[in-house]
TORPAPA-291137 format. One record per residue (C-alpha): residue number from 1; residue in three letters; chain; x, y, z. Coordinates in Angstrom, 3 decimals. Each point is the difference from the previous one (the first is absolute). Layout:
<node num="NUM" residu="ALA" chaine="A" u="X" v="Y" w="Z"/>
...
//
This chain:
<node num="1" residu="UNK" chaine="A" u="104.435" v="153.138" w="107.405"/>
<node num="2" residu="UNK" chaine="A" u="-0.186" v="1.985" w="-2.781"/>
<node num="3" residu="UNK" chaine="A" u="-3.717" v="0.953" w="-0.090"/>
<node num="4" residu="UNK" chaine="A" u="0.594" v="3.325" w="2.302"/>
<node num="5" residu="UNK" chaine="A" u="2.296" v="0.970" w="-1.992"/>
<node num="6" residu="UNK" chaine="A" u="-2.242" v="-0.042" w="-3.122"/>
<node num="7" residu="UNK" chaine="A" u="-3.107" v="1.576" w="1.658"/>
<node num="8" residu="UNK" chaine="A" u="2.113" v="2.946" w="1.149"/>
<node num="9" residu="UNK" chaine="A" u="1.211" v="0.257" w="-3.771"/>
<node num="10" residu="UNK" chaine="A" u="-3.726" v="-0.269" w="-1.319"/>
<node num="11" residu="UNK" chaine="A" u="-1.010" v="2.773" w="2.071"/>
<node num="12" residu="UNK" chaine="A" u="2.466" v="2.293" w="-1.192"/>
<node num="13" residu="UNK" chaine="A" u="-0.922" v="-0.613" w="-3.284"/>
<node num="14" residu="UNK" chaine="A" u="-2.585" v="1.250" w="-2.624"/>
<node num="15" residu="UNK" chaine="A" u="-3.221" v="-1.814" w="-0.585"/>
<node num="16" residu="UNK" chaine="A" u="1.565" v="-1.976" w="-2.952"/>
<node num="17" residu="UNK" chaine="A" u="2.591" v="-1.434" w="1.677"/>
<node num="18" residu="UNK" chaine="A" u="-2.036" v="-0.768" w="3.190"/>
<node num="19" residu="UNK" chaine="A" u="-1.412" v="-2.227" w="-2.784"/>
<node num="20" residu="UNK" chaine="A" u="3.070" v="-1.564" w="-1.423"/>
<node num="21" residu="UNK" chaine="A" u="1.344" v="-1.190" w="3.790"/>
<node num="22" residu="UNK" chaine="A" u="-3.837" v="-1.414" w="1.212"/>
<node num="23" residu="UNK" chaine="A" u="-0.083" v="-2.061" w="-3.421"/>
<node num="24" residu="UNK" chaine="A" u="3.427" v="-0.877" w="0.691"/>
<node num="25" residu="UNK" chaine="A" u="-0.681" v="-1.181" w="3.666"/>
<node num="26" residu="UNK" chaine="A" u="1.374" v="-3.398" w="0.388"/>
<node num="27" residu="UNK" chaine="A" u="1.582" v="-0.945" w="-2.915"/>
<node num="28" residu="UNK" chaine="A" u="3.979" v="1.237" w="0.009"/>
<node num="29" residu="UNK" chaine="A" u="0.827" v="0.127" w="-3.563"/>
<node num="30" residu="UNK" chaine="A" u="-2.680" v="2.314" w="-0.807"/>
<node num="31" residu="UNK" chaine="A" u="0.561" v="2.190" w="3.534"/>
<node num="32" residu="UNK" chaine="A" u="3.553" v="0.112" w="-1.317"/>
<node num="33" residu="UNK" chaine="A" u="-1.259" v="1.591" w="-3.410"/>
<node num="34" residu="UNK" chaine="A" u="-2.049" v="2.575" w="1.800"/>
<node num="35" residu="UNK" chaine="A" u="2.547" v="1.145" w="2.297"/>
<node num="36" residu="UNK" chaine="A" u="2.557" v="0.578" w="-2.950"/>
<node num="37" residu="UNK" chaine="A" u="-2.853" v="1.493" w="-1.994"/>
<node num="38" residu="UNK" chaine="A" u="-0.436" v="2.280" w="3.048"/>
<node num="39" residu="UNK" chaine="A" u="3.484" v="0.634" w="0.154"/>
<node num="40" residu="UNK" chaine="A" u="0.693" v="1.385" w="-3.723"/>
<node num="41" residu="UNK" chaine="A" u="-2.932" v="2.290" w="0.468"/>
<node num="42" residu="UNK" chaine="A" u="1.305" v="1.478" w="3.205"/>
<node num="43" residu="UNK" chaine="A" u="3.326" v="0.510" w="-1.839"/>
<node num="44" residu="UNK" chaine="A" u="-1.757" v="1.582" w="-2.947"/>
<node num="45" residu="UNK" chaine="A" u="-1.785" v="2.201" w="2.819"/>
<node num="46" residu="UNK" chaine="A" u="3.553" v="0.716" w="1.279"/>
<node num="47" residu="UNK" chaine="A" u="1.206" v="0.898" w="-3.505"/>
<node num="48" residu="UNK" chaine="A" u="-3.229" v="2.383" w="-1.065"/>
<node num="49" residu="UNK" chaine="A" u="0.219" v="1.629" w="3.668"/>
<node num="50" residu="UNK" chaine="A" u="3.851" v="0.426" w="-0.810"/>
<node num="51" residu="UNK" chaine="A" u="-0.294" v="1.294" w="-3.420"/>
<node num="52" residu="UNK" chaine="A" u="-2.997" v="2.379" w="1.406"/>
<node num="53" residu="UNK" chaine="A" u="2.564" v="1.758" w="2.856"/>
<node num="54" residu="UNK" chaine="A" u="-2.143" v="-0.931" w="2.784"/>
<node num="55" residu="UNK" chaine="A" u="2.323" v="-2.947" w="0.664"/>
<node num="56" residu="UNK" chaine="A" u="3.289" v="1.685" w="0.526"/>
<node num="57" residu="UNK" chaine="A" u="3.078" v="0.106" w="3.017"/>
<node num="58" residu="UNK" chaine="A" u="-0.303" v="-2.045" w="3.219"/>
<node num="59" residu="UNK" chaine="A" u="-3.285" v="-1.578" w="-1.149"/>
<node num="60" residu="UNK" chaine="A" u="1.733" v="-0.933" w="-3.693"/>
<node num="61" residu="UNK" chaine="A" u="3.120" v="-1.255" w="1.832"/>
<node num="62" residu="UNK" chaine="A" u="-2.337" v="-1.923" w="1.839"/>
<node num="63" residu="UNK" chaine="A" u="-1.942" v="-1.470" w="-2.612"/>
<node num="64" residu="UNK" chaine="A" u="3.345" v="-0.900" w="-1.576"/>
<node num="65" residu="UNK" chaine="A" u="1.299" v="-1.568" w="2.987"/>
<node num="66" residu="UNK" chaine="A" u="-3.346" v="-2.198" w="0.406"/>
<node num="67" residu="UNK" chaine="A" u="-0.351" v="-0.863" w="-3.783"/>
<node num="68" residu="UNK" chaine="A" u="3.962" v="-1.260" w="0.157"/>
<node num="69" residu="UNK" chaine="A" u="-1.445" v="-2.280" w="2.911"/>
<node num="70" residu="UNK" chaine="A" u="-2.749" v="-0.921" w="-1.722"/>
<node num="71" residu="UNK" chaine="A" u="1.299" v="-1.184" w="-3.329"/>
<node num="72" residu="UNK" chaine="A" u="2.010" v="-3.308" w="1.080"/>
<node num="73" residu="UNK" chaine="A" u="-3.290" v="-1.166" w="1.939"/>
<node num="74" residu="UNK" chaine="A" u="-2.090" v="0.497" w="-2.734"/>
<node num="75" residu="UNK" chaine="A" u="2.896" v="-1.632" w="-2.206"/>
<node num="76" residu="UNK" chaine="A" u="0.069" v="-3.035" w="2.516"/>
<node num="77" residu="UNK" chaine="A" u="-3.866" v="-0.173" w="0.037"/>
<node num="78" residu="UNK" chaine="A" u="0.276" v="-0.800" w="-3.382"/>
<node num="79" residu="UNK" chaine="A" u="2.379" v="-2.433" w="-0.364"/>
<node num="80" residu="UNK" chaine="A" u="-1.934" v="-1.620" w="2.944"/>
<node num="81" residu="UNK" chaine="A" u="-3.367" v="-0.106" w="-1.769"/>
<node num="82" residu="UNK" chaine="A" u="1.407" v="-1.440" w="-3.209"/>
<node num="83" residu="UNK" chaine="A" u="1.994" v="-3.054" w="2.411"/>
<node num="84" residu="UNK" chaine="A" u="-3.664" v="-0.215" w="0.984"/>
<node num="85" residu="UNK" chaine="A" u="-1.520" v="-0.306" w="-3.212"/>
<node num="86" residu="UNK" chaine="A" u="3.048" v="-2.364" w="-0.798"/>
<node num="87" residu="UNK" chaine="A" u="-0.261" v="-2.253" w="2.408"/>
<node num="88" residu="UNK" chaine="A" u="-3.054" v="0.761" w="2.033"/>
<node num="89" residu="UNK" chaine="A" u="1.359" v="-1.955" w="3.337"/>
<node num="90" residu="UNK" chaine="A" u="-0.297" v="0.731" w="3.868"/>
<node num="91" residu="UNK" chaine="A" u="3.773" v="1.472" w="-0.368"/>
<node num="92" residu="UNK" chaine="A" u="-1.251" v="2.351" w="-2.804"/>
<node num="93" residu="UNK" chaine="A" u="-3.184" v="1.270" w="1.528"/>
<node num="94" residu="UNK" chaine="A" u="2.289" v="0.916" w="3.515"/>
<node num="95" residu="UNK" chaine="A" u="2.621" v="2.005" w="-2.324"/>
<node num="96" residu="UNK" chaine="A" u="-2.790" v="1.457" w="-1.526"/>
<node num="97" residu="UNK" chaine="A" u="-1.897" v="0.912" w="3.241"/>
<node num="98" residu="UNK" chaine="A" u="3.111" v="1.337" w="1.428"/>
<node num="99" residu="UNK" chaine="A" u="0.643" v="1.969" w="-3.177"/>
<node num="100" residu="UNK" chaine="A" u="-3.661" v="1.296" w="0.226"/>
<node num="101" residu="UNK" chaine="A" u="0.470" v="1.234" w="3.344"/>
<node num="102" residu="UNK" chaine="A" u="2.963" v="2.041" w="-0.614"/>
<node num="103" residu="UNK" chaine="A" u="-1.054" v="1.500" w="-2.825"/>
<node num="104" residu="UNK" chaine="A" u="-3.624" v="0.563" w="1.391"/>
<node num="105" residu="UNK" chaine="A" u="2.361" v="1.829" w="2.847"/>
<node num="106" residu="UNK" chaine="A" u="1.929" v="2.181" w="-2.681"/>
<node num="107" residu="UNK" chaine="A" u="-3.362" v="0.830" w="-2.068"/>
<node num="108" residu="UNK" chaine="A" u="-1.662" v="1.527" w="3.833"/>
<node num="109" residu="UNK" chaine="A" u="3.134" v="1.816" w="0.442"/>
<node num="110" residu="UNK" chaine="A" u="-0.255" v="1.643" w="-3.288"/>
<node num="111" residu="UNK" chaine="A" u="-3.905" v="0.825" w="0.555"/>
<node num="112" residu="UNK" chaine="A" u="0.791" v="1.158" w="3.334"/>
<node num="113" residu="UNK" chaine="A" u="2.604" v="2.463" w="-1.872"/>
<node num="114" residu="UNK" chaine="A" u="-2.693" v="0.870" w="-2.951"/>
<node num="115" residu="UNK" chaine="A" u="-2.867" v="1.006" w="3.063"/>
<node num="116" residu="UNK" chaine="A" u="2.575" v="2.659" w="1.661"/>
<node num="117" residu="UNK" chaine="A" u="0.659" v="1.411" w="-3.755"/>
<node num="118" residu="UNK" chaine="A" u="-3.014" v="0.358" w="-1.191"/>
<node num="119" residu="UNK" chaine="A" u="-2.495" v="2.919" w="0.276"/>
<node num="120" residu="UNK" chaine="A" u="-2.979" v="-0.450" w="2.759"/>
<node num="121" residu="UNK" chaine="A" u="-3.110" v="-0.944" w="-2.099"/>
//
């Protein structure tokens, strides 16, 4: 269910993190690292791009209102990978699954936002 999800996000991404989810592949806990890895460096992307000017208006108030979104799936991603590592049982691993899913879903949203900001290579 999930694996979509995660190709479309390792296709938006750069080479390292391509890495990161393919070595991840499989294995939830570490998937869950990766995509909240990948999420702080979109945010710091957000930040430079804001601090820069060329994030600014509609597409800032948009980055805002995705980042607000974002924030309490990442925050529940995390509390379901360290139930996981806690307890390590089928309920667990479904939490964290679910958890991965929606934040896998917030992270594409966010890259989808970075490719419409950025400059055409």
């Amino acid at each position: 269910m999930i694996a979509p999800i995660l190709l479309l996000a390792m296709l938006a991404a750069c080479q390292g993190t391509r890495d990161a989810y393919s070595a991840a592949a499989g294995d939830p806990e570490t998937t869950a690292k990766v995509v909240s890895e990948h999420y702080i460096a979109i945010i710091h992307e957000l930040n430079t791009m804001k601090a820069s000017g060329q994030l600014a208006g509609a597409q800032l108030a948009q980055a805002q209102q995705l980042v607000s979104a974002a924030k309490p799936v990442i925050d529940q991603l995390a509390i379901a990978s360290s139930n996981f590592q806690a307890l390590k049982n089928a309920k667990t691993e479904a939490e964290l699954n679910g958890a991965l899913n929606n934040a896998t879903i917030a992270v594409s949203n966010l890259i989808d936002l970075l490719r419409g900001i950025r400059p055409a290579a």
